[in-house]
C-alpha positions as CSV (number, residue, x, y, z in Angstrom):
1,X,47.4,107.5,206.7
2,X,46.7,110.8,207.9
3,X,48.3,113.7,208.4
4,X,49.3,115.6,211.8
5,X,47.5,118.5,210.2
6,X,44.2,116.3,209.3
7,X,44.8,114.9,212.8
8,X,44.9,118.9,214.3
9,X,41.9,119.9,212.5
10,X,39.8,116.4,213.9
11,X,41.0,117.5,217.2
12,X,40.2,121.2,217.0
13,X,36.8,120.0,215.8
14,X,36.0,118.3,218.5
15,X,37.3,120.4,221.3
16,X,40.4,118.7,222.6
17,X,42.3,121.8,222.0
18,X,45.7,120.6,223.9
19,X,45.9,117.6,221.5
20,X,45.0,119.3,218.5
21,X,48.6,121.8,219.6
22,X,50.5,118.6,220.0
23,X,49.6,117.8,216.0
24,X,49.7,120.7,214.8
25,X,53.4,121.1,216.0
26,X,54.0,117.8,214.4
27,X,52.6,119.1,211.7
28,X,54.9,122.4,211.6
29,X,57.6,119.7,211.2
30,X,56.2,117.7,208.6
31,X,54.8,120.8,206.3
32,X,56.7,123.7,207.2
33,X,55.8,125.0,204.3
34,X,52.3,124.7,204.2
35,X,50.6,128.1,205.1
36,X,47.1,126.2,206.3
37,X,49.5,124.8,209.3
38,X,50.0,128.2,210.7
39,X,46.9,129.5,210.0
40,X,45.2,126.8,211.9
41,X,48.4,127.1,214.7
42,X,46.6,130.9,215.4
43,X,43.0,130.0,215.4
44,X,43.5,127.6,218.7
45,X,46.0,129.6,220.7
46,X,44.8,132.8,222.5
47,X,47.8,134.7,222.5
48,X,47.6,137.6,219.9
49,X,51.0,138.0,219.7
50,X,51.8,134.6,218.5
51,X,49.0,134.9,216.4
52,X,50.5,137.5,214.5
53,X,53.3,135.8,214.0
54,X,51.9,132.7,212.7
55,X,49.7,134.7,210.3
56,X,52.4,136.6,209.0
57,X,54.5,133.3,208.3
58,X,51.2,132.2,206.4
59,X,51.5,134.8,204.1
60,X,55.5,134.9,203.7
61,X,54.7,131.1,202.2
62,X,51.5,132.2,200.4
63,X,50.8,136.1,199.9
64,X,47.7,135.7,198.7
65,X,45.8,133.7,201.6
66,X,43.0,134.7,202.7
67,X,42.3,133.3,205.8
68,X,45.5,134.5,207.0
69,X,44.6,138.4,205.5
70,X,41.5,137.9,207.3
71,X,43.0,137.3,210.7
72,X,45.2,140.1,210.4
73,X,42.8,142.5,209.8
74,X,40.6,141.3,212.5
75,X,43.7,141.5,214.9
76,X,44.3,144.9,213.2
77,X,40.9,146.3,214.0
78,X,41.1,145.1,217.8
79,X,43.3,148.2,218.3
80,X,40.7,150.5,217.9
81,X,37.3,148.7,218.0
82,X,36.5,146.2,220.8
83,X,35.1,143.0,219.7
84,X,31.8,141.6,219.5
85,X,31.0,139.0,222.9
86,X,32.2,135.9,221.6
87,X,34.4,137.3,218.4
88,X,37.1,135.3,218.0
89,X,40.1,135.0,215.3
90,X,38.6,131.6,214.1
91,X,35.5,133.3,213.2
92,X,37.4,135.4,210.2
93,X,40.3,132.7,209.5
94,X,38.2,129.6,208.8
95,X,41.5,127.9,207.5
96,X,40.2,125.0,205.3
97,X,37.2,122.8,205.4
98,X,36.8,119.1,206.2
99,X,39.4,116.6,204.8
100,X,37.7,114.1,203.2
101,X,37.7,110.5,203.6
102,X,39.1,108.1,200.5
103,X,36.7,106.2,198.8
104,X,37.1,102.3,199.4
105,X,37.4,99.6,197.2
106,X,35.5,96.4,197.1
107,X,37.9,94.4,198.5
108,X,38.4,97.6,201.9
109,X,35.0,97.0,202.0
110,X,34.4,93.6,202.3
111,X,37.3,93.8,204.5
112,X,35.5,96.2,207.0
113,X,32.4,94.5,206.9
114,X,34.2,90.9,207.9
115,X,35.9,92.5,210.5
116,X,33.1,94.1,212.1
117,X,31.0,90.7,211.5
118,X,33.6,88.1,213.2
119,X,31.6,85.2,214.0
120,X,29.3,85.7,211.0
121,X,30.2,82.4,208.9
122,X,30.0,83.0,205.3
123,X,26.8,81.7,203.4
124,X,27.5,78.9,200.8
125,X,27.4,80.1,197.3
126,X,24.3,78.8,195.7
127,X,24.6,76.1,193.2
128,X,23.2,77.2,190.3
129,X,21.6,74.6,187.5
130,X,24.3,74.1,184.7
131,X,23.8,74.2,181.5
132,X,25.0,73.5,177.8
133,X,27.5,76.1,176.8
134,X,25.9,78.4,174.2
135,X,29.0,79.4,171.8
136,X,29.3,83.1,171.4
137,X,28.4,84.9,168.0
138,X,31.6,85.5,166.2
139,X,31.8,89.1,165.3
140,X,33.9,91.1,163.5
141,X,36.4,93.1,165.3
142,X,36.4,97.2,164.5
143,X,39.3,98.6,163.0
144,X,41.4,100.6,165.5
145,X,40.4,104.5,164.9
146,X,43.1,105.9,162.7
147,X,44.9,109.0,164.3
148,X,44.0,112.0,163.4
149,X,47.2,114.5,161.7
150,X,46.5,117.3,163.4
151,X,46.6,116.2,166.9
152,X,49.9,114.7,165.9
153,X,51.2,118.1,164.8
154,X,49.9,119.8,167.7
155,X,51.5,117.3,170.2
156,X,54.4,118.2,168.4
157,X,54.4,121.5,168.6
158,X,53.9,121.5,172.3
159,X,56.7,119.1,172.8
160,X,59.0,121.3,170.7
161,X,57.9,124.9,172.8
162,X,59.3,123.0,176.1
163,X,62.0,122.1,174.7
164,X,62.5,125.9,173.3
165,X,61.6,127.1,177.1
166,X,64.1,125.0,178.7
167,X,66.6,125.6,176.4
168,X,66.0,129.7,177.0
169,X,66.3,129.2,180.6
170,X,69.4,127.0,180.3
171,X,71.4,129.8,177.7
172,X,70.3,132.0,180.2
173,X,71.5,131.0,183.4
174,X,75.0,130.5,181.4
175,X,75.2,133.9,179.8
176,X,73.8,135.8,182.9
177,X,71.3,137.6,180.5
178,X,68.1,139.1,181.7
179,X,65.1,137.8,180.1
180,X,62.1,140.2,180.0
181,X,59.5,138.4,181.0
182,X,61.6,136.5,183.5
183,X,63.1,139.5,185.0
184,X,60.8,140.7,188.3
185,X,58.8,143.6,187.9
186,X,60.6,147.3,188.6
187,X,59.6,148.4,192.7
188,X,56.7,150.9,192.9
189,X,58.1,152.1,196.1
190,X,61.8,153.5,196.5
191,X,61.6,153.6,200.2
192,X,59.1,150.6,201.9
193,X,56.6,152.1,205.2
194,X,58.7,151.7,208.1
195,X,55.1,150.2,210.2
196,X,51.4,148.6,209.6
197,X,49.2,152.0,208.7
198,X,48.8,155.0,206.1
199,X,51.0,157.2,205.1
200,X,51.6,160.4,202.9
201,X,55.0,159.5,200.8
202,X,57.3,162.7,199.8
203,X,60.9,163.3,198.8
204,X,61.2,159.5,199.9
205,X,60.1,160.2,203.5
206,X,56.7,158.8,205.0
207,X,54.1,161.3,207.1
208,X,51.9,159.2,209.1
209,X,47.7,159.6,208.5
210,X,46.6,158.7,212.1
211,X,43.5,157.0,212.2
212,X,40.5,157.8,213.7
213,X,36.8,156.9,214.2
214,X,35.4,161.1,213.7
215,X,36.6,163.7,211.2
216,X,39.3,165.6,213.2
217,X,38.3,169.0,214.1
218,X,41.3,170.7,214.2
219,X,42.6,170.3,210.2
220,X,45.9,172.5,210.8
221,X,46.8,169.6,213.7
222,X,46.8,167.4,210.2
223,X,50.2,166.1,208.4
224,X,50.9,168.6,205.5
225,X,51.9,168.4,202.5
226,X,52.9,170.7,199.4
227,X,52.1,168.1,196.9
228,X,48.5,168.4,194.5
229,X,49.1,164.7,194.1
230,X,50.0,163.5,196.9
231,X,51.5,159.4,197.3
232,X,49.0,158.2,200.0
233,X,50.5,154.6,200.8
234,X,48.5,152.1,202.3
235,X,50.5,149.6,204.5
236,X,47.1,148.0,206.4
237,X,44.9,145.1,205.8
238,X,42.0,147.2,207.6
239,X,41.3,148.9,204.5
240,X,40.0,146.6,201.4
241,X,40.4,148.4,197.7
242,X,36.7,148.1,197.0
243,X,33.8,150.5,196.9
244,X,34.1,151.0,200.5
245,X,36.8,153.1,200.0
246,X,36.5,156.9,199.4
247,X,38.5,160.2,199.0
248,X,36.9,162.9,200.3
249,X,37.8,166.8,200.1
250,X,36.7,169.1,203.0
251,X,32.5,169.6,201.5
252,X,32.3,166.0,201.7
253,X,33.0,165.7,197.4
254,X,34.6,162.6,196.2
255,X,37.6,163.0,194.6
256,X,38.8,160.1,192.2
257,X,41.9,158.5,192.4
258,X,44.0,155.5,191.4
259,X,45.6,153.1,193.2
260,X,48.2,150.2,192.4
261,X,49.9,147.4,193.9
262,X,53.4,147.9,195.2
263,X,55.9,145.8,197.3
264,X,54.8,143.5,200.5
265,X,51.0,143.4,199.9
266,X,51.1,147.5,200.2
267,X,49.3,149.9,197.9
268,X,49.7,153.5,196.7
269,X,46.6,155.8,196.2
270,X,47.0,159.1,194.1
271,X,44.3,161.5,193.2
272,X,43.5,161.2,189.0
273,X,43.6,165.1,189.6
274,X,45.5,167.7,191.0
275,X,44.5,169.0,194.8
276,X,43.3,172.0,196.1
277,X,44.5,173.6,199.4
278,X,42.4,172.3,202.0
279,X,41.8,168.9,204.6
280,X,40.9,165.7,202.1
281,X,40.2,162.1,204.2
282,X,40.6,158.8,203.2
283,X,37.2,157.2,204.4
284,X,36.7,153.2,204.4
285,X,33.4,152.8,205.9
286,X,33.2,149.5,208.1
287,X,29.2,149.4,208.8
288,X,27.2,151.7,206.0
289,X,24.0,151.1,207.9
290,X,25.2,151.8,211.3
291,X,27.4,155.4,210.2
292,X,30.4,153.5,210.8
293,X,33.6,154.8,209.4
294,X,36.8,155.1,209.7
295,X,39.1,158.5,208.7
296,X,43.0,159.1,207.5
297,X,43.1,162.8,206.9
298,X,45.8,165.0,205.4
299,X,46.2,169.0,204.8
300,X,47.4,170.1,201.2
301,X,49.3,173.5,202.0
302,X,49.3,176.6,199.5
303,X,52.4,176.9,197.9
């Protein structure tokens, strides 16, 4: 039996976009959650607002899907750069490919074939000539395989590390003691961004970097900062960690930096060195062959 989100996607597939919302509603009840539900939800409705929505409860049940990162950042980018003619979310989501069908057995089969075959009368078997039973060969059965010791002392091993792993987990839940490796990981970030964008974090207060598709040409109209290493937190799925992304200083010089992974999907960027006084721009370039970039750019004060 299918699903109401199979059912959606068959729908959606073939056009009937009205019945495909009536599944997929269904299916929000039946698999609540399953983040390909709501990813598929915002690929066949137009309203961007409600797709935001659904993307973001995509990624509150799985963080790290893609589609649904995707499809943010495509919304994302609509703020500043008009779409292509014909760009639509579904072109960057691409939830999930076709479901399969089940394999049948012999007896499905011969099932389906009947059915479509009704009046088809099945052929007599043919009568085949008998003749004198032959008496098998008797042959010697073969021993059972003997079990090898060390795959005994290795299934016991295993069985006796779950049994050591619960019993941790059990002591402590009862004691109330913190368990390193259970314990979650100590926040990067004090103070999270208070919106979508990138930011200069100081003293536990956040500078917004606007963006923009030219270096500015006024640098003093910049947000300052007395900091050589500044915090630059990035709180946007525009910008991808990859080699895309540079730090520039004022003659157009890379400067290296490091960045980590921090709380809700956000990362912090910090120069590996110390800063000069002067304009530096955080550059992710969106077409390399077409000059395309976009700019965050801050001003490092003198002290």
């Amino acid at each position: 039996m299918t699903s109401a989100l199979e059912r959606g996607i068959e729908a959606a597939k073939s056009g009937l976009m009205e019945e495909s919302l009536a599944h997929l509603k269904d299916a929000i009840v039946e698999e609540p959650e399953n983040a390909n539900v709501w990813v598929w939800l915002s690929a066949i409705i137009e309203d961007e607002e409600k797709q935001t929505v659904f993307l973001k409860k995509a990624l509150d049940i799985d963080p790290g899907n893609r589609p649904a990162q995707r499809g943010l950042a495509f919304i994302e980018r609509k703020k500043y750069i008009p779409p292509k003619p014909g760009e639509k979310l579904s072109d960057y989501t691409r939830p999930i490919g076709v479901f399969g069908k089940p394999a049948l057995t012999p007896s499905q089969a011969a099932a389906n074939i009947a059915a479509q075959n009704p009046l088809q009368e099945a052929a007599p078997a043919p009568q085949l000539a008998t003749a004198a039973p032959t008496v098998p060969a008797q042959t010697t059965p073969k021993p059972a395989a003997a079990r090898k010791p060390w795959l005994d002392i290795l299934l016991y091993g295993f069985t006796l590390m779950i049994f050591i792993i619960i019993g941790i987990l059990i002591g402590s839940t009862l004691l109330n003691i913190d368990i390193p490796f259970l314990s979650p990981p100590n926040p990067v970030l004090s103070v999270l961004p208070p919106a979508n964008g990138v930011f200069i974090l100081e003293n536990d207060q956040y500078s917004e970097m606007p963006m923009n598709q030219t270096l500015p040409a006024d640098a003093k109209s910049l947000p300052e900062t007395a900091s050589k290493k500044p915090e630059i937190v990035i709180n946007t799925l525009v910008i991808n960690l990859d080699e895309r992304l540079e730090l520039l200083d004022q003659d157009d010089q890379s400067v290296p930096f490091e960045a980590i992974a921090a709380e809700n999907n956000t990362r912090v960027l910090t120069p590996v060195s110390e800063l000069t006084p002067g304009r530096y721009c955080l550059v992710y370039s969106l077409n390399p062959t077409k000059d395309e970039n976009l700019y965050w750019c801050l001003y490092v004060d003198e002290e």
